[in-house]
C-alpha positions as CSV (number, residue, x, y, z in Angstrom):
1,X,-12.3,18.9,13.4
2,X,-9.0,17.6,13.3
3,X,-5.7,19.3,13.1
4,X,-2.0,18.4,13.0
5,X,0.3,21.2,13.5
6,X,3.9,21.0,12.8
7,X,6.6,22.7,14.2
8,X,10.3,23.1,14.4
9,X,11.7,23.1,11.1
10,X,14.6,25.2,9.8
11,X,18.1,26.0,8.2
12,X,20.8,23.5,10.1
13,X,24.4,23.2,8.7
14,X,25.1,19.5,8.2
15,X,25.6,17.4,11.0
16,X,23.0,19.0,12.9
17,X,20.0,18.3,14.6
18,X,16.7,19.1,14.9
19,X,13.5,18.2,16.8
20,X,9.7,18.3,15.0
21,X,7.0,18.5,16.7
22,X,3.2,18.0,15.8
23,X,0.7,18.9,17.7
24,X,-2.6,16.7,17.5
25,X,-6.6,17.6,17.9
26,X,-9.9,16.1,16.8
27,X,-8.5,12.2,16.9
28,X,-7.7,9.4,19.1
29,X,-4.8,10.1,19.7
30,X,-3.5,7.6,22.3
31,X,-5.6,4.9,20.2
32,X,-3.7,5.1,17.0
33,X,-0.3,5.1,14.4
34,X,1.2,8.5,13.8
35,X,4.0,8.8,11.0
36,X,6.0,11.1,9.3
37,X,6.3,11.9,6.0
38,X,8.7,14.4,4.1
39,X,8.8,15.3,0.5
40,X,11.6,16.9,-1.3
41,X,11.1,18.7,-4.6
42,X,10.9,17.0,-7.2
43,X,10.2,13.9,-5.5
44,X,7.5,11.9,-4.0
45,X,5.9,12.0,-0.3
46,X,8.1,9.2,1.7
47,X,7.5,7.3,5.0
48,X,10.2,8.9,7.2
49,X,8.8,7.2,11.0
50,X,5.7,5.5,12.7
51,X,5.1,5.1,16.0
52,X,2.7,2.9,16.6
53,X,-0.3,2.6,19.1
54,X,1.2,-0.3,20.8
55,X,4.5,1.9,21.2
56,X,6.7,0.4,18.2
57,X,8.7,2.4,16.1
58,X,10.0,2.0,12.6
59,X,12.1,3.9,10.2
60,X,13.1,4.6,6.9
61,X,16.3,2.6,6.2
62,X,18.0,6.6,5.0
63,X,16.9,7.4,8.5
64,X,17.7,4.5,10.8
65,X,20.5,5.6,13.7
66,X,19.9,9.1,13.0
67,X,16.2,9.9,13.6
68,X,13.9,9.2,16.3
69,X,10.2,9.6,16.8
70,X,8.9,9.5,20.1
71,X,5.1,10.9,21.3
72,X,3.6,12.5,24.4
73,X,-0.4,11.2,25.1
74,X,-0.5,13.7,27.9
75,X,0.4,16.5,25.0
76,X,-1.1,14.7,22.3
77,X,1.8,15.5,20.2
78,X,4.4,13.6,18.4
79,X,7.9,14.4,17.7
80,X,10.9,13.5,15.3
81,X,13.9,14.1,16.3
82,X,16.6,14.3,14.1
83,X,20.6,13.7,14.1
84,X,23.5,13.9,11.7
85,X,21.4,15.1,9.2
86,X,22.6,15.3,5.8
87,X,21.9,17.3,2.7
88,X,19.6,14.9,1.4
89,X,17.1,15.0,4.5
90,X,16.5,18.5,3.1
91,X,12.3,18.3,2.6
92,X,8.6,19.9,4.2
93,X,8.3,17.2,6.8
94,X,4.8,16.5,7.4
95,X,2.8,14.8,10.4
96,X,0.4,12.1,9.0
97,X,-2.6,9.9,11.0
98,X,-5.2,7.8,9.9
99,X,-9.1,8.3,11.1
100,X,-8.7,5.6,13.4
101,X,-12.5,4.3,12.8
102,X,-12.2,4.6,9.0
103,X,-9.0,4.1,8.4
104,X,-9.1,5.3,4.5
105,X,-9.3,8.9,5.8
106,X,-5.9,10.4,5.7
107,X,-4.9,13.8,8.1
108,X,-2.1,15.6,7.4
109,X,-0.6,18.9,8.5
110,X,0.4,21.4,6.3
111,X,4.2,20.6,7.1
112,X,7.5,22.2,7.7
113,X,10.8,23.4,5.7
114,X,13.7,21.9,6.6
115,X,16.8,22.4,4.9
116,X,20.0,21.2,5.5
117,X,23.2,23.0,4.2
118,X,26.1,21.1,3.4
């Protein structure tokens, strides 16, 4: 069964940081692309950050300079950490994989609040 836990959200005045962290079980983890995702209300599910198997990263342009995801195989998790942040990186921030043999399965974890206060 697989399950991705997040953690680490919260209230941070603006110009924080914080650090997210998801916790992986039940895939491949060292084999495959982990992102993630955030969704404010009202708006749709965005790309925040992938790290890729081969060890790339890439960011949302809103993100770039400020955020950085990074990942520990030994842990199997993967984290976001996050800089400057603004108001309008308030969102649940959600961890996000692909089945790595059928890649049109979709895993995500439930998510995490966090807000930014301005």
């Amino acid at each position: 069964q697989v399950r991705l836990v997040e953690s680490g959200g919260g209230l941070v005045q603006a110009g924080g940081s914080l650090r997210l962290s998801c916790a992986a079980s039940g895939i491949l983890f060292g084999l495959q692309p982990m992102d993630w995702y955030r969704q404010a209300p009202g708006d749709q599910r965005e790309l925040v950050a992938t790290f890729g198997s081969g060890g790339s990263t890439s960011y949302a342009d809103s993100v770039k300079g400020r955020f950085t995801i990074s990942r520990d195989n030994a842990r199997n998790t993967v984290y976001l950490q996050m800089n400057s942040l603004k108001a309008e990186d308030t969102a649940v921030y959600y961890c996000h994989a692909k089945n790595a043999i059928r890649p049109s399965i979709d895993y995500w974890g439930k998510g995490t609040l966090v807000t930014v206060s301005s």
